[in-house]
C-alpha positions as CSV (number, residue, x, y, z in Angstrom):
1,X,0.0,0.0,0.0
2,X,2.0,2.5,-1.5
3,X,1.2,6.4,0.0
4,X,-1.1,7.4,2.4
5,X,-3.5,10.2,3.6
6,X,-4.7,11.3,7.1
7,X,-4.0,11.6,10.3
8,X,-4.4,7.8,11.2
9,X,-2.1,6.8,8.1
10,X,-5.0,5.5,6.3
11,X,-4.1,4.6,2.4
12,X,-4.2,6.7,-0.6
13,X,-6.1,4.4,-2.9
14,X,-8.6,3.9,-0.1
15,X,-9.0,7.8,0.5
16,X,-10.1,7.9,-3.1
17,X,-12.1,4.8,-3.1
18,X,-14.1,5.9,-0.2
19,X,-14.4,9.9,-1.3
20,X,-15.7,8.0,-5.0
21,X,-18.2,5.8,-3.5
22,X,-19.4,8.8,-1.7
23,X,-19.7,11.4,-4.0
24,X,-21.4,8.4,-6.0
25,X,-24.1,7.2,-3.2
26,X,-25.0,10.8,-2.7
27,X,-25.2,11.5,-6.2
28,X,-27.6,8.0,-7.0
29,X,-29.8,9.9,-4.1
30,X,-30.5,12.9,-6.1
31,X,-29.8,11.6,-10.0
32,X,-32.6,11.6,-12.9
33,X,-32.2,8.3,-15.0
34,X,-29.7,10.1,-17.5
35,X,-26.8,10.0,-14.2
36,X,-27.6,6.9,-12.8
37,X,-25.7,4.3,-14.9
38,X,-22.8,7.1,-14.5
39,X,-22.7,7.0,-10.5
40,X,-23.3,3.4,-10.7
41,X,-20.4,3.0,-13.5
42,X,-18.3,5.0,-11.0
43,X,-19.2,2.8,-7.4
44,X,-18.5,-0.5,-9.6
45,X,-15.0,1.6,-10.2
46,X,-14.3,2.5,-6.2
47,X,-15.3,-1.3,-5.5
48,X,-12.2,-2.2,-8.3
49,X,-10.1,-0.2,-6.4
50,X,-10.7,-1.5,-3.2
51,X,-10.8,-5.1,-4.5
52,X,-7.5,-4.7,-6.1
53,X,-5.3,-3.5,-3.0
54,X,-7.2,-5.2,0.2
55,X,-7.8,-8.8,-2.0
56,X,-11.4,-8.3,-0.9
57,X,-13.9,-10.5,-3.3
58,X,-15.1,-7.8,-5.8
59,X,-18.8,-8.6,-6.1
60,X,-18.7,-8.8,-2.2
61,X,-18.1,-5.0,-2.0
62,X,-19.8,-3.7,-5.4
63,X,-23.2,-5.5,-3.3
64,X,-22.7,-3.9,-0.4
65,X,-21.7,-0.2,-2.0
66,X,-24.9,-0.4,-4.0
67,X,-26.7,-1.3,-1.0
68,X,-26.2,2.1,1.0
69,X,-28.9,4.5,0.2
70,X,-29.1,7.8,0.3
71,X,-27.1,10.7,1.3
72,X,-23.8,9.3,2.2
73,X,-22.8,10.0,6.0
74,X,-20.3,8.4,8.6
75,X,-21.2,5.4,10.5
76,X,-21.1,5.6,14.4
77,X,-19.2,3.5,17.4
78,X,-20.2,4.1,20.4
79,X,-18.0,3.3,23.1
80,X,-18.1,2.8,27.2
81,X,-15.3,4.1,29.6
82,X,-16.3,2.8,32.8
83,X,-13.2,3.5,35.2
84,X,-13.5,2.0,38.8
85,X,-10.9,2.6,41.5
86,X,-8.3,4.0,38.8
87,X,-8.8,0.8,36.7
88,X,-10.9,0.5,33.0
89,X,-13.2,-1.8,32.0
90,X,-12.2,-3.9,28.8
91,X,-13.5,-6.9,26.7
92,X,-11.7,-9.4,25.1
93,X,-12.8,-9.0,21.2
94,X,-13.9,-12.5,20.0
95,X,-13.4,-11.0,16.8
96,X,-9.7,-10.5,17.0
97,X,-8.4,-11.4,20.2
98,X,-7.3,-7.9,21.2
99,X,-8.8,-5.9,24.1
100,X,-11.0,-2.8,23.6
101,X,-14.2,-0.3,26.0
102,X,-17.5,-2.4,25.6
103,X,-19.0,-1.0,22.9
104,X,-19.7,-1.3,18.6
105,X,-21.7,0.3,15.9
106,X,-25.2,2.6,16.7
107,X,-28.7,1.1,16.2
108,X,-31.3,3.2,14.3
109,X,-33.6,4.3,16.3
110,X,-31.8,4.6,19.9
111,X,-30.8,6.9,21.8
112,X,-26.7,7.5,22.3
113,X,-26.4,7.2,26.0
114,X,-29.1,4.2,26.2
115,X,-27.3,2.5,23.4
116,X,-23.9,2.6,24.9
117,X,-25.3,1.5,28.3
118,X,-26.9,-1.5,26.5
119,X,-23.5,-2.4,24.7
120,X,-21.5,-2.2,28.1
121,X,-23.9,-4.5,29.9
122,X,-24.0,-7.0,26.6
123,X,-20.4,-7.7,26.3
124,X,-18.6,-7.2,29.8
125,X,-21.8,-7.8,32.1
126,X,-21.5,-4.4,33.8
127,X,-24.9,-2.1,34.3
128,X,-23.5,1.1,33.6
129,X,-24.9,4.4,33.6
130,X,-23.1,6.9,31.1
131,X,-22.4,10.2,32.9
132,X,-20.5,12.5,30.1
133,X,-19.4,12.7,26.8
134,X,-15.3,12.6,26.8
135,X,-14.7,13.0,23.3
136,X,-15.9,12.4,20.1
137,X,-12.7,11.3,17.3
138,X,-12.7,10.2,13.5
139,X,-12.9,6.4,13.6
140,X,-10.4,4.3,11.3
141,X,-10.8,0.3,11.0
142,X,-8.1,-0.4,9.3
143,X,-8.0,-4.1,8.2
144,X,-11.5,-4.7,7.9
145,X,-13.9,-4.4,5.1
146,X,-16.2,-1.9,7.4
147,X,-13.0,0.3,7.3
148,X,-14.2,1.5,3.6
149,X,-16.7,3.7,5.6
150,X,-16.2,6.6,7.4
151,X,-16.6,6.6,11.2
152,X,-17.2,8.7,13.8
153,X,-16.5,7.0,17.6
154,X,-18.3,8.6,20.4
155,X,-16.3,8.1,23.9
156,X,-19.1,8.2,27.1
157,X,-17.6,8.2,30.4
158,X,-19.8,6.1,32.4
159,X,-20.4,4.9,36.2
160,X,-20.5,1.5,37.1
161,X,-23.8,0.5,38.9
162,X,-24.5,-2.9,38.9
163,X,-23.9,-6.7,37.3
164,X,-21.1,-9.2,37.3
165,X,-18.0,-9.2,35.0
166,X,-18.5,-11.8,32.1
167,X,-17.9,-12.5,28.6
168,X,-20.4,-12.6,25.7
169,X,-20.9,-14.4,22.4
170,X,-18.8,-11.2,21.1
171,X,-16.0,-11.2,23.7
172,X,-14.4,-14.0,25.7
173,X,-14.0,-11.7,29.0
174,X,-14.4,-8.9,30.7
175,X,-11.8,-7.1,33.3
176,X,-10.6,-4.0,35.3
177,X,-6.8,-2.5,34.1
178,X,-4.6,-0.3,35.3
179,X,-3.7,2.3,33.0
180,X,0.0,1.4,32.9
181,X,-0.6,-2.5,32.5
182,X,-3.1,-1.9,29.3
183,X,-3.5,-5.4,27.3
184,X,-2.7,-5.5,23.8
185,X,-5.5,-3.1,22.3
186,X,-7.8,-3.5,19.3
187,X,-6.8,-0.1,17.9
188,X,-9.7,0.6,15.7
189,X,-12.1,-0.1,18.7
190,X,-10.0,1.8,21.3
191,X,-6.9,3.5,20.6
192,X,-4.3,4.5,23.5
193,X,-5.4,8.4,22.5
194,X,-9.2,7.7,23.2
195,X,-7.9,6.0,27.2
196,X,-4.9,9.0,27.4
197,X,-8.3,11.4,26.7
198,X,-10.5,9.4,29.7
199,X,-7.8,9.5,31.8
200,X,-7.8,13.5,31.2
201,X,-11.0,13.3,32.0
202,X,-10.9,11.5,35.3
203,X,-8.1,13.7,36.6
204,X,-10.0,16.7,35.6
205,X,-13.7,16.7,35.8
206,X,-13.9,19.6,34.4
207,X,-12.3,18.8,31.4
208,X,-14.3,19.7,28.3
209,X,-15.2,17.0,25.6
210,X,-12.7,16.7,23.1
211,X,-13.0,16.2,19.5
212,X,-11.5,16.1,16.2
């Protein structure tokens, strides 16, 4: 992957592919019939690209470009810092063995602080209730095919209440860490810059949200 663009180091050829399929979903929104077969022309094209350089199956992602409807806007994570006695709360990702916050992708239709309360108590088994925003930060997934989209990641600070630590069908465990003794992190769930920012926050309560 030759060249990149970005703050996180994200890819040229995906920059392109993803500001493509954009400008294309937006523009299939709000097309007469004489532009559609152009913006579709130019998704199958992003979907090449993408294909090409992250060896992807091609009809896999031309599908699943078509697919998104209208007006082309990032996805959202939502994420739970839950910090007890100094130590955070982190879940084992089934997905790629790395540690991350409880938390994942927003549901339509629910609000943000009941939705990250429900994620918390899903995969680590904590009732949690979410006290303040600490930051909101572009969101990059690099190494999955999700990472195409762009995503905004929503940090709640959030107080534990209740429930028993535990794994789910999406993690393997849940546990307190010290800040210093962090486990190897599942950096497009939780970055070390999203805990350095929470532990900002718990040193200064006053501290406003951050964002990017």
């Amino acid at each position: 992957m030759n060249g990149t663009a970005g703050s996180e180091g994200v890819p040229t050829w995906l920059a392109w592919a993803r500001e493509i399929a954009a400008l294309c979903q937006t523009g299939l929104a709000f097309s007469n019939s004489y532009d559609t077969g152009r913006y579709r022309r130019l998704m199958e094209i992003a979907a090449e690209i993408t294909a090409h350089h992250s060896g992807l199956p091609l009809q896999g992602l031309t599908d699943t470009l078509m697919a998104q409807p209208g007006y082309a806007t990032p996805k959202i994570d939502v994420r739970a810092a839950v910090v007890r006695d100094g130590r955070i709360l982190l879940v084992h990702e089934r997905a790629d063995g790395m540690w991350c916050m409880p938390g994942g992708w927003a549901d339509v239709g629910e609000y943000p602080a009941a939705m990250v309360a429900r994620e918390a108590l899903e995969e680590s088994g904590i009732v949690v209730v979410p006290r303040k925003v600490v930051g909101v930060f572009d969101a990059n997934r690099s190494g999955r095919p999700l990472e195409f989209y762009h995503a905004y990641k929503i940090v709640f600070l959030c107080d534990a209440v209740g429930g028993e630590l535990r794994g789910s069908n999406e993690t393997f465990a849940a546990a307190y860490f010290d800040f210093s003794d962090i486990p190897p992190l599942s950096s497009n769930r939780t970055h070390p810059r999203h805990l350095a920012e929470v532990q900002a926050h718990i040193a200064d309560p006053g501290r406003p949200t951050a964002f990017e």
